[in-house]
C-alpha positions in Angstrom: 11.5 10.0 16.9 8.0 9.6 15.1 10.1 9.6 11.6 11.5 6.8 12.9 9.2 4.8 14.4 7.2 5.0 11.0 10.0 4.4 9.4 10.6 0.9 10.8 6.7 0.3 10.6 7.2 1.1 6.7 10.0 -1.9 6.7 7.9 -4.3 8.0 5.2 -3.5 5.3 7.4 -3.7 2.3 8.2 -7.4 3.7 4.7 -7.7 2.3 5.3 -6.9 -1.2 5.0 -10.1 -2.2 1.9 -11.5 -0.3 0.5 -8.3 -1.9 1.6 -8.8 -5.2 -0.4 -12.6 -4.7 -3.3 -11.1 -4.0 -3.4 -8.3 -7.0 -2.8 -11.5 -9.1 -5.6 -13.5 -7.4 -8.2 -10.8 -7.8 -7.5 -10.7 -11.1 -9.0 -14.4 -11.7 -12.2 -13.2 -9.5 -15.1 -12.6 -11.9 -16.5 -10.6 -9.2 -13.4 -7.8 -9.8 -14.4 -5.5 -12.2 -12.7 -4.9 -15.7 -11.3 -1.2 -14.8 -9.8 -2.8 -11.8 -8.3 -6.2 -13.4 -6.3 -3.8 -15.7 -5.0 -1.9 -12.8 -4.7 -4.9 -10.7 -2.0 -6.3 -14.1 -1.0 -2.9 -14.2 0.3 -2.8 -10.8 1.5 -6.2 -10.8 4.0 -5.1 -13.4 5.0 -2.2 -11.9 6.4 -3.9 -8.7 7.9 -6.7 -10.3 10.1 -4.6 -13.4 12.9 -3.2 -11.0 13.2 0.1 -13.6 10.2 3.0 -12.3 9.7 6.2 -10.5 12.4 5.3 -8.0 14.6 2.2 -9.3 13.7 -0.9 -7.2 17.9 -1.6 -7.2 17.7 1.1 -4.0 17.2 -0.3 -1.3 14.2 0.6 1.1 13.3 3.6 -1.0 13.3 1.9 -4.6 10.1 -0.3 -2.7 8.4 2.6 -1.6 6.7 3.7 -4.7 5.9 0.0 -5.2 4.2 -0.4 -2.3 2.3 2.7 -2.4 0.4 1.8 -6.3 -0.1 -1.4 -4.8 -2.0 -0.1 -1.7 -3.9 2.6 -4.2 -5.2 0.1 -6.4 -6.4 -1.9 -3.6 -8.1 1.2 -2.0 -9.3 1.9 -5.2 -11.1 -1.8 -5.6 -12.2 -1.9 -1.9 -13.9 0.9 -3.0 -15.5 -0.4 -6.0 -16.8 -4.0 -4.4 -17.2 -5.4 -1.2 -14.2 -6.1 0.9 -14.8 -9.2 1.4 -13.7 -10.3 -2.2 -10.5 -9.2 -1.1 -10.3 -10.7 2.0 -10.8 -13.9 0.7 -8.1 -13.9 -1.7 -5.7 -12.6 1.5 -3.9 -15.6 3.0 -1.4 -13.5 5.3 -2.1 -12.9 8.4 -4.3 -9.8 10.1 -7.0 -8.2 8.2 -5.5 -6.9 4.9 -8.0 -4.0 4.7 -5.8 -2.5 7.4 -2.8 -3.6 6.2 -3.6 -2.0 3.2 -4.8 1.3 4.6 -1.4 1.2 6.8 0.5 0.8 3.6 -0.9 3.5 1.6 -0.6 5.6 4.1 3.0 5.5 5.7 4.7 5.1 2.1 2.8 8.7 1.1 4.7 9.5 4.0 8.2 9.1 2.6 7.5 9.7 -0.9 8.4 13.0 -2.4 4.8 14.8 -3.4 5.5 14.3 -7.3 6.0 10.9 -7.2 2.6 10.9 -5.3 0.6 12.9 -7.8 2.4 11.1 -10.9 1.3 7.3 -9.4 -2.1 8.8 -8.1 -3.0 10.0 -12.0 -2.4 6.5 -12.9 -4.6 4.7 -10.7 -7.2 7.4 -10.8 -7.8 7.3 -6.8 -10.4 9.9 -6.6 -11.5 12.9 -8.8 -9.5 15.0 -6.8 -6.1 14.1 -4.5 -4.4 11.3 -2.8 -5.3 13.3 0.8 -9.3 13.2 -0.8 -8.9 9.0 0.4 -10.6 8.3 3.6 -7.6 5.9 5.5 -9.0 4.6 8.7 -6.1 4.8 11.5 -3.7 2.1 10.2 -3.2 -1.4 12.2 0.5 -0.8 12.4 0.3 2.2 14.7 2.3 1.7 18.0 0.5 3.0 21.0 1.2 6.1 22.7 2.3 3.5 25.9 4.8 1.5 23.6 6.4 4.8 22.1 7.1 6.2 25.7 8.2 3.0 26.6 10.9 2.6 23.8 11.9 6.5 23.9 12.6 5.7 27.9 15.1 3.0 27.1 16.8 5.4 24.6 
């Protein structure tokens, strides 16, 4: 039941691959982004728009996965390099993307095998040691313990 509630909370995130994509290519033009994170900002850009990676984007739901997750790790990465606020300013969806982002990064590690984890976590260079060594706040897009007994009494 949990599987599955995250699950649909993961398909409402990758709806936000674009807006997310916008945003990497926003903070690219923001003088106040450092170098190191501009490259990985491009670098992530072109990694969720080339439909040939880790997992092929041609699958559905899963080929989006390992998008969405390099995405969210390079953002983590620059929140933690400069204030959030630069990042926030360049956000123009709704709800604080800080969250969002947090939310992201942390239900696609979820459904992504461990390898796949550990190959796109080299590449962004998260943290001298592992992805789990990332401090995620509790994600936006967690339903309340009232809400999941309320949908698991209707089932």
């Amino acid at each position: 039941m949990a599987r599955l509630l995250a699950r649909r909370r993961l398909k409402n995130l990758l709806l936000f691959i674009p807006n997310m994509v916008l945003l990497c290519a926003r903070l690219l033009t923001d003088s106040r982004v450092p170098g190191t994170e501009r490259a990985l900002l491009a670098g992530a850009i072109v990694y969720a728009i080339i439909p040939f990676d880790l997992i092929p984007d041609m699958l559905p739901f899963v080929g989006q996965v390992d998008d969405i997750y390099l995405i969210a790790l390079t953002l983590l990465r620059l929140l933690d390099r400069t204030d959030p606020k630069v990042v926030r300013e360049h956000w123009s969806g709704g709800g604080d993307v800080v969250e969002l982002i947090n939310a992201a990064g942390t239900l696609a590690a979820k459904f992504l095998p461990a390898r796949i984890r550990r190959i796109l976590t080299a590449r962004v260079d998260v943290a001298p040691g592992k992805v789990e060594d990332l401090n995620f706040r509790k994600p936006l897009l967690v339903a309340r313990p009232e809400a999941e007994k309320a949908v698991g009494s209707r089932q």
